[in-house]
Structure formats: C-alpha cells, structure tokens
C-alpha positions in Angstrom: 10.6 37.0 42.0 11.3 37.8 45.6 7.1 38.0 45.6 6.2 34.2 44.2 9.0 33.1 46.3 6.9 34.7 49.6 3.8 33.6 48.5 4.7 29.8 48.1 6.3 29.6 51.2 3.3 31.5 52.9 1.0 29.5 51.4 2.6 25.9 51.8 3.0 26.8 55.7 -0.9 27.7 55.6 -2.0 24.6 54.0 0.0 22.3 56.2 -1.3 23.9 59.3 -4.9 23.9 58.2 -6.2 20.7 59.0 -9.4 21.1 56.5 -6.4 21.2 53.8 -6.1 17.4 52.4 -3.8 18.3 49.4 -1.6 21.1 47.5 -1.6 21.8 43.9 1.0 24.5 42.5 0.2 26.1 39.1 1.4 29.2 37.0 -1.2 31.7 35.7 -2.3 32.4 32.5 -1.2 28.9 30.7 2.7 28.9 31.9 3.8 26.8 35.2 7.4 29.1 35.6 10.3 29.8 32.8 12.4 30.2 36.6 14.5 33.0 37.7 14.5 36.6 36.0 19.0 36.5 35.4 18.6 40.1 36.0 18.0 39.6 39.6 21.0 37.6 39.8 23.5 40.9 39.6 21.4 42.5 41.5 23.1 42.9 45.9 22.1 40.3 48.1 18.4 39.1 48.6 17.1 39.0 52.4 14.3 36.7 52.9 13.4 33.7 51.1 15.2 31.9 48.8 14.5 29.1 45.9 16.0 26.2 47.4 15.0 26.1 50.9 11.1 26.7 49.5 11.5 23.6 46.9 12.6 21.6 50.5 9.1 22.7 52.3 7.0 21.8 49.1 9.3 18.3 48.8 9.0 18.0 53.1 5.1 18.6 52.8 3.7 15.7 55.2 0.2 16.6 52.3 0.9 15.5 48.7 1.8 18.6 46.9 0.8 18.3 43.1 2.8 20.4 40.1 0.3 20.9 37.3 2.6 22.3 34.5 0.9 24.0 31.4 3.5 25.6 29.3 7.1 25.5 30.6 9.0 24.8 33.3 12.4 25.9 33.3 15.0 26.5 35.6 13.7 27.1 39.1 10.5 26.2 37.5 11.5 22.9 36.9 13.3 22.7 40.6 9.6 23.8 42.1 8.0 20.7 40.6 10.8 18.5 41.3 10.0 19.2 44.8 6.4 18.3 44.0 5.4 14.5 45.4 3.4 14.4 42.4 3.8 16.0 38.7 0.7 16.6 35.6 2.0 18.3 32.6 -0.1 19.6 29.4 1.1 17.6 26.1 2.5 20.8 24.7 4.5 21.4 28.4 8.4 21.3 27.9 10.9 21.4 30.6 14.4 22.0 31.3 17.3 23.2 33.6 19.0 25.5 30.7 21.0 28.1 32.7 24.1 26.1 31.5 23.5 28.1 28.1 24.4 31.3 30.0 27.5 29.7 32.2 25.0 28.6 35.6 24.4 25.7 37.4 20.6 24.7 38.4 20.8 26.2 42.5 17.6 24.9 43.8 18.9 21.4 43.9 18.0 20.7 40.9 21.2 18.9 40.4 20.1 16.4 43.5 16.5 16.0 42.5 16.5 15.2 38.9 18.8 12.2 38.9 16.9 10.6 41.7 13.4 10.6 39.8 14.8 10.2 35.9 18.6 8.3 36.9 22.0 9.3 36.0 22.6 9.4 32.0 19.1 11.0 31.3 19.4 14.1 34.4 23.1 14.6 33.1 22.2 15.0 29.5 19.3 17.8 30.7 21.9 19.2 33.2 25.0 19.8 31.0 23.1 20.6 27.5 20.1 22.4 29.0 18.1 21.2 26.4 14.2 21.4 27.2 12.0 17.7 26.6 8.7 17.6 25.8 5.7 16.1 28.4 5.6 12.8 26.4 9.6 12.3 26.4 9.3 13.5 30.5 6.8 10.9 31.0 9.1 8.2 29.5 11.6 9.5 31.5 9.8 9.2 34.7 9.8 13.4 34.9 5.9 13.1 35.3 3.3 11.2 36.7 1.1 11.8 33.5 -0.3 13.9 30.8 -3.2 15.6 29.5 -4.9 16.9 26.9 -7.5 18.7 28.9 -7.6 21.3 31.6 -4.4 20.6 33.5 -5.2 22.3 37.0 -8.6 20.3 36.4 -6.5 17.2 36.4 -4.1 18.0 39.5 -7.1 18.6 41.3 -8.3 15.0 40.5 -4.7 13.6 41.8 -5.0 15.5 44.6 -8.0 14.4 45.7 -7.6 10.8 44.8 -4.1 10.7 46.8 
C-alpha cells in the first residue's frame, strides 16, 4: 500500500541520518514479511508519491546493513524489498517468489535485475517465468538467504544486525 511504501522510505531516510542508528532490520507484522502488491491498486489512476522500486534502491543504497527477516511469505514486491536487503533471515516455513507471471505481470521493482545477480541466471529465470514460490531451505541453497531459523526470526535479524 501507498502507506508501507511511505513509511519505509521515511523510516530508512531516518535511520541513515541518525548516527546512534548502527543497522536496519525490515519485518512484516503478525508472522508474514509481505505477499507484495494489492492487483487491485494496479487499475486504480495513477499513484503520486512513492513508488516500489525507487524504495527497494534506498534500502539496497543504505551506506548501514539493512537486514530482511522474512517469517511467512514474501512475494512479489515482497520478495523485491528483501532483494534490496544487504542481508536476508527467513523462518524454515518462509516461502518466496515473484508469481505475478500467473496473472500476465512482470516483477517491477527490479526484481528481474536483482534476483539473477544473488541466485545466477537458470535458477532467477525458472522463479521469474513460472512464479513458482521455494521454500527457505531450497532459497538458502540457492543463495536467496543468508540463513535460516527455527526460532524467533526478528530475534535473529537483530543478532546479524548487530554482529555486521
């Protein structure tokens, strides 16, 4: 939404002035990182204000490590948010995936860009065209994220945070 979208970039530009501010760590609420975009917006007239990609450049431009901690899923723009995330913690039972393909869309956050660079080629072209979603352990593998847990996965971020 229009209001997350304001909030993130508020909230990056806040921590990167603040000197007292080491490290970033971007969660959903209640258990879910982000399923992305509501498609209904998409019809909807023109937007002003923010928009998805430029806010997944200031996260990935962040001179402080910015960490993802995914819980649930992260689809879509979801998955483009932590893409721009230096660093990336994902619950066991997290899945992922770019699947606006099913409905006729390309990922527009540059997710297109991003995911080939961290996973290569064949493995960001098979997510891309089939918008299948992967597990944590197959995104691990894959180089998706930086590691998994079992436990409490803003708990954890924190932890890489503060150790990076």
């Amino acid at each position: 939404s229009l209001a997350v979208l304001q909030a993130l970039e508020d909230g990056l530009k806040k921590a990167d002035a603040d000197p007292s501010v080491k490290a970033v760590m971007i969660c959903g609420e209640n258990g879910k990182f982000s399923a992305g975009a509501d498609i209904r917006g998409f019809s909807s007239p023109k937007r002003h204000g923010v928009a998805l990609g430029p806010i997944v450049s200031l996260i990935e431009s962040s001179e402080k490590p910015v960490v993802a901690a995914i819980e649930g899923v992260a689809l879509g723009g979801g998955l483009e948010v932590a893409l721009g995330c230096h660093y990336r913690i994902a619950h066991v039972k997290a899945r992922m995936g770019l699947p606006e393909v099913t409905i006729g869309l390309l990922p527009g956050a540059e997710g297109t860009q991003r995911l080939p660079r961290l996973i290569g080629v064949p493995a960001a072209l098979d997510m891309i065209t089939t918008g299948k979603h992967i597990p944590a352990t197959e995104a691990q593998k894959l180089g998706l994220v930086d590691e998994i847990v079992e436990e409490n996965t803003i708990e954890a971020a924190i932890r890489l945070a503060n150790k990076v």
